[in-house]
C-alpha positions as CSV (number, residue, x, y, z in Angstrom):
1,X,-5.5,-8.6,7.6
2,X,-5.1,-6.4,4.6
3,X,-2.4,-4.0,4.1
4,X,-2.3,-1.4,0.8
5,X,0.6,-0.6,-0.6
6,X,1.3,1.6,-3.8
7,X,2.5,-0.3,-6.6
8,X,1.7,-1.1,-10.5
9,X,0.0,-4.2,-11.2
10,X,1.7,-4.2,-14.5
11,X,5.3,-4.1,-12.5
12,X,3.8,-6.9,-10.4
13,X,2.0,-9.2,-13.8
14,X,5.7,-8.8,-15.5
15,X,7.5,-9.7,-12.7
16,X,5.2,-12.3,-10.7
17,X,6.8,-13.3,-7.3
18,X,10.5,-11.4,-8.3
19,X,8.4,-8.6,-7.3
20,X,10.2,-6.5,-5.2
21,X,7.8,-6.4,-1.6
22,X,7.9,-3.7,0.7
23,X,7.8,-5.7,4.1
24,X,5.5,-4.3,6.9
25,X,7.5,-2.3,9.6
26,X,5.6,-4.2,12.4
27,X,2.3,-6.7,12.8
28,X,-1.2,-4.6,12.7
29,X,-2.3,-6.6,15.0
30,X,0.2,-6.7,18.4
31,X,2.7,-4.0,17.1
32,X,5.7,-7.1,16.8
33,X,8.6,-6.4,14.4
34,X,9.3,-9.8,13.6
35,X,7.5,-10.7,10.4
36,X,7.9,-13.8,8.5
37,X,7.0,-14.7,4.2
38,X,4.4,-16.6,4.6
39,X,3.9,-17.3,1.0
40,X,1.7,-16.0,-2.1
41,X,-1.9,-15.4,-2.8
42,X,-3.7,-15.6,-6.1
43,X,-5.7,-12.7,-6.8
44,X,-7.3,-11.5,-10.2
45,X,-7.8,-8.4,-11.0
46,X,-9.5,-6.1,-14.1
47,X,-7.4,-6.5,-17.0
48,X,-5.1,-9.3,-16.4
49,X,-6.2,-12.5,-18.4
50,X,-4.3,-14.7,-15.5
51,X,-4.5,-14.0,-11.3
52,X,-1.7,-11.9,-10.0
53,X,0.5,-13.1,-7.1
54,X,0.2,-10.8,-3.9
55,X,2.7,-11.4,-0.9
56,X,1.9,-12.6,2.2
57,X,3.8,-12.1,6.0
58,X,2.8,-14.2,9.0
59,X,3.5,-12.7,12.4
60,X,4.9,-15.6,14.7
61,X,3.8,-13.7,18.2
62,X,0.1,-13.4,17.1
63,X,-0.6,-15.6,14.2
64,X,-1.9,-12.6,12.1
65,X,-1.3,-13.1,8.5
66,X,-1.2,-9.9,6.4
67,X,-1.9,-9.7,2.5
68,X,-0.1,-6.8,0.4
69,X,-2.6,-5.5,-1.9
70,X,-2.2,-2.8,-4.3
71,X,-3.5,1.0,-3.2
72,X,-6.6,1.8,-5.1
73,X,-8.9,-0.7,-4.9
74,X,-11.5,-2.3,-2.4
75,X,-10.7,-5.3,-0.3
76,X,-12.2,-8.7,-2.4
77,X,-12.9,-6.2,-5.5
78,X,-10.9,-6.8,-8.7
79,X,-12.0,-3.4,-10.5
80,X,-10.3,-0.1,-9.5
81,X,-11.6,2.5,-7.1
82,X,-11.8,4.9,-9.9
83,X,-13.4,2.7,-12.3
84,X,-16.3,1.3,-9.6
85,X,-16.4,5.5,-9.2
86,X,-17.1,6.5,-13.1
87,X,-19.4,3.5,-13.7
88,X,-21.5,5.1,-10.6
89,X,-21.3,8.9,-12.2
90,X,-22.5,7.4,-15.4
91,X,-25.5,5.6,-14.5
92,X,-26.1,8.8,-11.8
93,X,-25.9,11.2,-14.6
94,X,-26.6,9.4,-17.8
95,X,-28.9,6.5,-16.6
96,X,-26.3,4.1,-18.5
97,X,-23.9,1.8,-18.1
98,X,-20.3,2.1,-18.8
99,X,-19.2,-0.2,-21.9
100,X,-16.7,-2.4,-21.2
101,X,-17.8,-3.6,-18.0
102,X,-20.3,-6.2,-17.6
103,X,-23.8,-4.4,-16.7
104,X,-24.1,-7.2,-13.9
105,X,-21.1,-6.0,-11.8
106,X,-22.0,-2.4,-12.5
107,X,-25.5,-3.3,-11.2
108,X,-24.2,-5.0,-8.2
109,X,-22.2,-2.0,-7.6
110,X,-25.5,0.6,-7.7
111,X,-27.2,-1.6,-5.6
112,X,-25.3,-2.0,-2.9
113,X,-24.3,1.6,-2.6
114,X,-27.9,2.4,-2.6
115,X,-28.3,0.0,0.3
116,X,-25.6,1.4,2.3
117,X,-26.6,4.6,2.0
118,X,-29.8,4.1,3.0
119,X,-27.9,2.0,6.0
120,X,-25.6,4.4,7.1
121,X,-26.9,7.5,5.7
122,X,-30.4,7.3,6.4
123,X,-33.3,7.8,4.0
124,X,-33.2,11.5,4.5
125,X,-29.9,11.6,2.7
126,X,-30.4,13.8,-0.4
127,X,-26.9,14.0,-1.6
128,X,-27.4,11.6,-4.7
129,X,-25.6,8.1,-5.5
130,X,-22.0,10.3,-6.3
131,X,-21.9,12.2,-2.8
132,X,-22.7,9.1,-1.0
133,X,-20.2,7.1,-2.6
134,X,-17.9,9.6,-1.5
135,X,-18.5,10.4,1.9
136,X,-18.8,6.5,2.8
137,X,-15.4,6.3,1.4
138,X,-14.5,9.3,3.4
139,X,-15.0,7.8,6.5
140,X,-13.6,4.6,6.0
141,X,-16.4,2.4,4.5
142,X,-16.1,0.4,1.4
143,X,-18.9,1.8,-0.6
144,X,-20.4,-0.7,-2.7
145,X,-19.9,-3.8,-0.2
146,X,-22.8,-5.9,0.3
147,X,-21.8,-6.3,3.8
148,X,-23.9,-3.8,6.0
């Protein structure tokens, strides 16, 4: 389970696992208040030459073990929101690339928004690549998943 939290990654890089950790209130899972550290888990992210440490809790009643992850970016996604966002306005309006970023990921990105657009949003939808992205995100989806 997967719990977003706001925090800066460079407060978290500089401070590795002295990081001050808000703990969950209660398990997402069966509601218990009795949450246990359960650890660390390596995760890298855009612009950090080394993987940042994210906290873990374990929920003794249930088993459920819930990574922290910062507010702003997708589940298993190491670029920003905001950055998977402008790379999709460019090649939308521009037909480029964003520099910076390798054309690959930003490919990945297009394609699979296409996809589950065309998945969720039918082929009728004539909103464009930008309006899609946002209205999957709107309603909870994580828009450029591969995962339909």
């Amino acid at each position: 389970m997967v719990m977003f939290f706001a925090l800066k990654l460079k407060d978290l890089f500089e401070k590795q696992r002295d990081y001050p950790w808000q703990k969950p209130d209660n398990c997402p899972c069966c509601n218990s208040h009795r949450l246990w550290g359960h650890g660390f888990a390596e995760a890298i992210f855009d612009g950090y030459d080394k993987p940042l440490l994210l906290k873990l809790y374990r929920c003794p009643d249930c088993g459920c073990v819930i990574r922290l992850r910062p507010k702003g970016y997708f589940k298993r996604f190491q670029a920003s929101v905001e950055t998977i966002r402008s790379s999709i306005i460019f090649k939308s309006t521009k037909n480029r690339w964003l520099s910076g970023i390798s054309r690959t990921r930003q490919g990945h990105w297009f394609r699979a928004l296409n996809k589950r657009i065309t998945a969720y949003l039918t082929q009728a939808w004539s909103g464009g690549a930008i309006a899609g992205f946002d209205y999957l995100l709107q309603i909870g989806q994580t828009p450029v998943s591969r995962f339909i």
